[in-house]
C-alpha positions as a printed Julia matrix, in Angstrom:
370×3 Matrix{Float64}:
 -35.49   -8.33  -13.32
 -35.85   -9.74   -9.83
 -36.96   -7.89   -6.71
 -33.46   -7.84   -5.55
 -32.29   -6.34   -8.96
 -34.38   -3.57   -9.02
 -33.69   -2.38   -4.96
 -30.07   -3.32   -5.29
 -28.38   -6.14   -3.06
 -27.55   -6.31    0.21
 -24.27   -7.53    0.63
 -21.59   -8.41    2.77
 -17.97   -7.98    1.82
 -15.2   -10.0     4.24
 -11.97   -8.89    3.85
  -9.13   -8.94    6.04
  -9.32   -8.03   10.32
  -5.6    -6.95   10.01
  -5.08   -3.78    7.11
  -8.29   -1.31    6.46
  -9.25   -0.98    2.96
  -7.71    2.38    2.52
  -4.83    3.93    0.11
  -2.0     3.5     0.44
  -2.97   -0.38   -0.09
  -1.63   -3.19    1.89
  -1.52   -5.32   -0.88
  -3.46   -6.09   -4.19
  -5.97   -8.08   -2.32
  -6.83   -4.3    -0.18
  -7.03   -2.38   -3.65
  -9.57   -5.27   -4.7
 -11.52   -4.91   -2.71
 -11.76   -1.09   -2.67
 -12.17   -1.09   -6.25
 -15.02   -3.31   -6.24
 -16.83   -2.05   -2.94
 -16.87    1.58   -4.54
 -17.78    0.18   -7.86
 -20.72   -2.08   -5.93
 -22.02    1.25   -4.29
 -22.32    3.17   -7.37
 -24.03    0.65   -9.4
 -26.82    1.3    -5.89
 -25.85   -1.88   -3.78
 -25.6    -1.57   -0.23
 -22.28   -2.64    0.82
 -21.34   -3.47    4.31
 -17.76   -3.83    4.65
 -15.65   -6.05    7.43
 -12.39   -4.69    7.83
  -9.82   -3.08    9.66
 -10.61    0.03   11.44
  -9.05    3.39    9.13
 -10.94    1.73    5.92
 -12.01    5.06    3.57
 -14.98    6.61    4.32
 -15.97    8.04    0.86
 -16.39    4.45    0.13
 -19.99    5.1     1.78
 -20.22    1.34    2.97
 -21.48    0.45    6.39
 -18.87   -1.61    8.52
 -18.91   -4.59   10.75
 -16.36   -3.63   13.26
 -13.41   -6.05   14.4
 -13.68   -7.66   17.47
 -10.63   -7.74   19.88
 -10.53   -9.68   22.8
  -7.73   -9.39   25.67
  -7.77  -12.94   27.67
  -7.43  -13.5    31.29
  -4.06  -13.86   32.74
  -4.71  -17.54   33.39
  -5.46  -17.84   29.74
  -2.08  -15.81   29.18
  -0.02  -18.04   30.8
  -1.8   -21.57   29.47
   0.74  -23.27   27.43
  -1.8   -23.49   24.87
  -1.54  -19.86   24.51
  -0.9   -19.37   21.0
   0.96  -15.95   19.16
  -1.04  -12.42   20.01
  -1.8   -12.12   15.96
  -2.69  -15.57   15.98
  -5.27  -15.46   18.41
  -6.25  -11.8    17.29
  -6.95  -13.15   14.01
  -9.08  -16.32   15.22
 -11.18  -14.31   17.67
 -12.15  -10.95   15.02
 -13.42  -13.96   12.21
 -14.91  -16.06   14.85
 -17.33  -13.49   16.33
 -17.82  -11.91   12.41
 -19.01  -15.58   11.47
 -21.38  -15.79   14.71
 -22.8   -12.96   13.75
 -22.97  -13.65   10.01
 -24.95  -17.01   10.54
 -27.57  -15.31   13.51
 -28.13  -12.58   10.94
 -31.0   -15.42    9.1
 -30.78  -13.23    6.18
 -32.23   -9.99    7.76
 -29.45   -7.99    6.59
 -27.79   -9.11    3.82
 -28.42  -10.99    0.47
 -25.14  -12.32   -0.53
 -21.86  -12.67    1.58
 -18.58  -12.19   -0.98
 -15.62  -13.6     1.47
 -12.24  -12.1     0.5
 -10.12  -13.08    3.47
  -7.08  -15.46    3.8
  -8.74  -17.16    6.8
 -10.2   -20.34    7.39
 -12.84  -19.55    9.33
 -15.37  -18.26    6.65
 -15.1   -21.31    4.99
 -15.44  -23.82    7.02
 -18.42  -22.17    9.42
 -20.13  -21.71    5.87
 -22.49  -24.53    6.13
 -24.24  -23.05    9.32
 -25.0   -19.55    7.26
 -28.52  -19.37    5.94
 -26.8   -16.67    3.38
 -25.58  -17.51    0.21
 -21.63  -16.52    0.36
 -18.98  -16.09   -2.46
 -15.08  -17.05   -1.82
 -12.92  -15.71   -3.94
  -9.65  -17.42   -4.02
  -6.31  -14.77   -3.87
  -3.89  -17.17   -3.14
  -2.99  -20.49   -4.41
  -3.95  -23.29   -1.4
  -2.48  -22.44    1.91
  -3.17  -25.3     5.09
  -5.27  -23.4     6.77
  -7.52  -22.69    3.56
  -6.96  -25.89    2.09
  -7.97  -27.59    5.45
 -11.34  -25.82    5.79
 -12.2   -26.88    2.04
 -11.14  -30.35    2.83
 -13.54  -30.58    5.94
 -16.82  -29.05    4.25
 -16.08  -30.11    0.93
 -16.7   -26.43   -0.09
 -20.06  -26.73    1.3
 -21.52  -23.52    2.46
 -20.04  -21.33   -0.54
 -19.29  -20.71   -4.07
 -15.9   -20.64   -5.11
 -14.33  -18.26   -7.8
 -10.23  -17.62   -8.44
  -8.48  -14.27   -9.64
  -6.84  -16.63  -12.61
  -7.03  -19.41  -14.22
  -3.58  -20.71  -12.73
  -5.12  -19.85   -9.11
  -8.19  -21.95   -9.92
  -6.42  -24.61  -11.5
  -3.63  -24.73   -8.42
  -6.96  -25.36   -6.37
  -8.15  -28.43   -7.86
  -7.39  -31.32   -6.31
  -9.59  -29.92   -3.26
 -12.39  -28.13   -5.34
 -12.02  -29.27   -8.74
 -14.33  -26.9   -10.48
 -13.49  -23.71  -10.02
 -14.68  -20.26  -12.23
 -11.99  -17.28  -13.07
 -13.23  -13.79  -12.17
 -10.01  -12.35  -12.85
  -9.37   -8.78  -10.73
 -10.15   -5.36  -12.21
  -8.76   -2.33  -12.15
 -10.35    1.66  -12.56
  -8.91    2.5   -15.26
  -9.64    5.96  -15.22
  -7.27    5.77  -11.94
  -4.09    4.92  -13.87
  -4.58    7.03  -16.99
  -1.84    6.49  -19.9
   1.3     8.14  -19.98
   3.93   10.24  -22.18
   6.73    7.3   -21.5
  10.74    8.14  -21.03
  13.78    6.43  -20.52
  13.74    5.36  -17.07
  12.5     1.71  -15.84
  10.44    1.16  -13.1
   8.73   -1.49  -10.41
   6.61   -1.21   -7.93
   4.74   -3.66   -4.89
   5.73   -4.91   -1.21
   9.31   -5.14   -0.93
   9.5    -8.51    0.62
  11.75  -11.6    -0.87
   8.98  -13.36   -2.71
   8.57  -10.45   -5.01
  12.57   -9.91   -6.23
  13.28   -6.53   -6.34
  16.32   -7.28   -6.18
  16.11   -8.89   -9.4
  14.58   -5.57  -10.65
  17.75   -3.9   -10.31
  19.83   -6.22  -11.41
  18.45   -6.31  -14.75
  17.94   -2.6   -15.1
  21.7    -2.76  -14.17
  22.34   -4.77  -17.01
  19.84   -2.92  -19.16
  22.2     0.52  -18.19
  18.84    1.6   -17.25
  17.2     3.8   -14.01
  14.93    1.97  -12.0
  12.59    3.35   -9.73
  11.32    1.8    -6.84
   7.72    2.1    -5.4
   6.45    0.12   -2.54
   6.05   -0.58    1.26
   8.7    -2.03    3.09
   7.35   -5.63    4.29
  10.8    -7.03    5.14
  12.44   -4.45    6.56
  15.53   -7.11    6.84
  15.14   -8.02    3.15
  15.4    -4.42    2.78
  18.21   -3.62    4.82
  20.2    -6.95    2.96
  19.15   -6.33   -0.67
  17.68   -3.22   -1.63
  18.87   -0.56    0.41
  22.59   -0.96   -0.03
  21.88   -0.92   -4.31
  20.29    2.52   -3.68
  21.52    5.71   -5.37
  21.55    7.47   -8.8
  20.7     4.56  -10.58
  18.12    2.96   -8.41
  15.64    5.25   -6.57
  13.47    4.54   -3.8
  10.37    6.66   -3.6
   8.33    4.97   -0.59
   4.78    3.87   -0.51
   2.79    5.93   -2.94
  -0.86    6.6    -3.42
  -2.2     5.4    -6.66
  -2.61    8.69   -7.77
   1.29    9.32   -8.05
   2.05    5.86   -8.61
   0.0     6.1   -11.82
   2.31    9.22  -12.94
   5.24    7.57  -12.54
   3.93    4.63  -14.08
   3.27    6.72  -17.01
   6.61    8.31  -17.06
   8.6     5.44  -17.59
   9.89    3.24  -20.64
   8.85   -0.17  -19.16
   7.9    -1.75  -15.89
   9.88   -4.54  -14.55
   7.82   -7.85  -12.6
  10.48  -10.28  -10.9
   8.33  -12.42   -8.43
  10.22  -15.22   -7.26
   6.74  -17.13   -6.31
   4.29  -17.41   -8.32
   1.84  -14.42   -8.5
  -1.86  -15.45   -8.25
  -3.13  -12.39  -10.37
  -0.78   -9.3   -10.69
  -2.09   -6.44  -10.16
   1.23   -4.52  -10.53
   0.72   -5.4   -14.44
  -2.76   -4.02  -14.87
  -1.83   -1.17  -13.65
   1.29   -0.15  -15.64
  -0.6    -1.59  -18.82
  -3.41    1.08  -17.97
  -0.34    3.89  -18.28
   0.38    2.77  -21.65
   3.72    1.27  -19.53
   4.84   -2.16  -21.69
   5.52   -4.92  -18.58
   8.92   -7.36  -18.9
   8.15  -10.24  -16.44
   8.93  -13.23  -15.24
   5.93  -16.26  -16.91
   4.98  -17.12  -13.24
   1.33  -17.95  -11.89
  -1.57  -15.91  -13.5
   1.14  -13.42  -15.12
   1.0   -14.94  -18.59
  -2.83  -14.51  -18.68
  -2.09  -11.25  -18.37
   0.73  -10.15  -21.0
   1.07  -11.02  -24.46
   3.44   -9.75  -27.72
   1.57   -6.29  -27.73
   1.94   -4.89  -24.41
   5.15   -6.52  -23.11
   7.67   -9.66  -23.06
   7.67  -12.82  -20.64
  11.17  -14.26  -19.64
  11.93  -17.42  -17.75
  11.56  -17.1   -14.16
  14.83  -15.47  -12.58
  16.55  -15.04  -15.81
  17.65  -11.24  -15.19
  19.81  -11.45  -17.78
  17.09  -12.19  -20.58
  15.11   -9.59  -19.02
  17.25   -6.92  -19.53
  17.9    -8.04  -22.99
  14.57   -7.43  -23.85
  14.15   -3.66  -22.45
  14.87   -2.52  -25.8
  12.56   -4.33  -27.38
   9.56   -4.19  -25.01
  10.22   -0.25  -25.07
   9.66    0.43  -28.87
   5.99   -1.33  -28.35
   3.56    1.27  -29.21
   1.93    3.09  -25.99
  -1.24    3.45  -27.14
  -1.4    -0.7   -28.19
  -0.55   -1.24  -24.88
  -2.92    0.95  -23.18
  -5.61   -0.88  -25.62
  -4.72   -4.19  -24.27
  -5.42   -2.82  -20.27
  -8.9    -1.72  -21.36
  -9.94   -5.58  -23.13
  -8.3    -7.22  -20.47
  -8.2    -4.99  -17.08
 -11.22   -3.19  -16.17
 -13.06   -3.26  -13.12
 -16.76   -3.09  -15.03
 -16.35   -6.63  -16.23
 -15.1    -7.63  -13.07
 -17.97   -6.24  -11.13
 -20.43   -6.71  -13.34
 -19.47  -10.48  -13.23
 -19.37  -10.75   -9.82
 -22.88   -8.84   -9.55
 -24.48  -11.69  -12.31
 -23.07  -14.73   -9.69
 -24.46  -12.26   -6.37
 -28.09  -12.3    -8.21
 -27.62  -16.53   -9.13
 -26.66  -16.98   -5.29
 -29.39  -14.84   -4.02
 -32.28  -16.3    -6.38
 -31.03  -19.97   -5.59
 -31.17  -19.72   -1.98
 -34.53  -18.44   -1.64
 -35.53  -21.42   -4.37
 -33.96  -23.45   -1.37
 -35.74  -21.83    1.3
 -32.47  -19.46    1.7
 -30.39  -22.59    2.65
 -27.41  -22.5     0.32
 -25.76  -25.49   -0.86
């Protein structure tokens, strides 16, 4: 076992300057990497976290505060000037990156890059630390633009599916799966019921309004769990469907999100882009909840016969056919498939085995990754 083995790693986790790593998540990409900082610091790593400020303090990682910046009024009122959030975001990754490649390697060992920002990538050939990109999203042209320039040089590259990695490949065309893991102690299972259920941001791309149409059709109650992200998509499509039938329960913490996971018949997954990962299904497989979804993005990698049923994207109709169905599959069977499939230990422990590679390569190298 290495030096670095043995005293635990030093490492550097970017996520994202704009939501702080604290429950209620932001998004799946927040509960990430919560899951695998606290899962990093009990295995005796020293984790030192770039986030938002309000990020959870019984994660016991150090932080890298956000830097703000307020221009000059001549700035201001440049016609350059581009949107506040814009600029917010360029200037908080821009001085974390400075920073990050004066360190030399006195702090950390490894730098694992979460973000949806282009600036990690493409100042990664100046860092004389080894970094780690996972890829959440398929390409975006900000991303997909910083690959392009460096070529990926700078950092290793791993995707949360095999349909993320392989929507990457015409930029980096070799691309591991490290597929996102869940505690499943967290999301224990549950009795079941009659009731139907679905859960996430309530923004277009992820349908809820599909949701309850086919739990409509199914004659079935849905329950709705999530934070408002379009408050105009929810104004349109959700709110005016609400009642008896279709209940709105706000943005939960996992804790009660898990017991009304595990109180319900079947979980319903109606993106109308296609999902990188889905976390949403993890978790309801975890409560012994069987998933009916839409076969987009990583999804299918995800569900098969025993835990749930995949319908053609935006076919409601077939979905709520298949409530019946999905519903009789056996709790237990589809807790079983969570625990092969889902858990955070093979996620961390894989990302720990490419964190030790990284570390022993660069100092092979002189500490000058490749």
């Amino acid at each position: 076992m290495s030096g670095s083995a043995r005293r635990g790693l030093r490492i550097a986790v970017v996520a994202s300057n704009r939501h702080p790593i604290a429950q209620p998540f932001a998004g799946g990409l927040e509960s990430h990497v919560w899951q695998l900082t606290r899962a990093l610091h009990d295995d005796g790593h020293r984790v030192t976290l770039f986030a938002a400020e309000g990020s959870d303090a019984a994660l016991s990682a150090e932080s890298i505060p956000v830097q703000t910046i307020r221009v000059s009024e001549a700035a201001a009122g440049d016609v350059s000037m581009p949107p506040e959030a814009f600029l917010a975001d360029h200037h908080a990754y821009l001085e974390l990156m400075m920073e990050l490649v004066a360190d030399d390697g006195r702090r950390f060992d490894v730098i694992h890059n979460h973000s949806l920002h282009y600036l990690p990538i493409a100042m990664a050939p100046s860092l004389t630390v080894p970094m780690l990109t996972t890829l959440h999203t398929p390409p975006t042209p900000w991303l997909e633009s910083a690959v392009a320039v460096t070529g990926g040089a700078g950092s290793q590259f791993v995707a949360v599916s095999r349909y993320t990695a392989d929507s990457w490949c015409h930029v980096l065309p070799s691309v591991d799966v490290v597929s996102n893991g869940i505690d499943l102690t967290a999301w224990p299972p549950g009795p079941g019921g009659s009731d139907l259920i679905w859960s996430g941001r309530i923004v277009p791309e992820k349908g809820t309004h599909l949701a309850i149409e086919a739990a409509r059709m199914a004659g079935r109650r849905l329950h709705v769990v999530g934070p408002i992200g379009d408050a105009h998509y929810f104004r349109a499509a959700v709110g005016p469907r609400l009642g008896s039938q279709v209940r709105y329960h706000g943005h939960l913490s996992s804790r009660s999100l898990a017991a009304l996971l595990g109180s319900c018949a079947a979980a319903l997954v109606t993106p109308v882009w296609d999902e990188p990962y889905g976390l949403v299904v993890a978790e309801a497989l975890a409560c012994g909840t069987p998933v009916l979804a839409f076969a987009r993005g990583g999804i299918p990698e995800i569900i098969d016969s025993s835990c749930g049923r995949l319908v053609a994207p935006g076919d409601t109709e077939a979905m709520a056919d298949a409530v019946g169905e999905a519903t009789c599959l056996p709790r237990e069977q589809v807790r079983r498939r969570a625990v092969r499939v889902c858990g955070h230990r093979r996620t961390t422990d894989a990302y720990v085995r490419r964190y030790l590679a990284l570390a022993r390569s660069a100092r092979v190298r002189g500490a000058k990754p490749a």
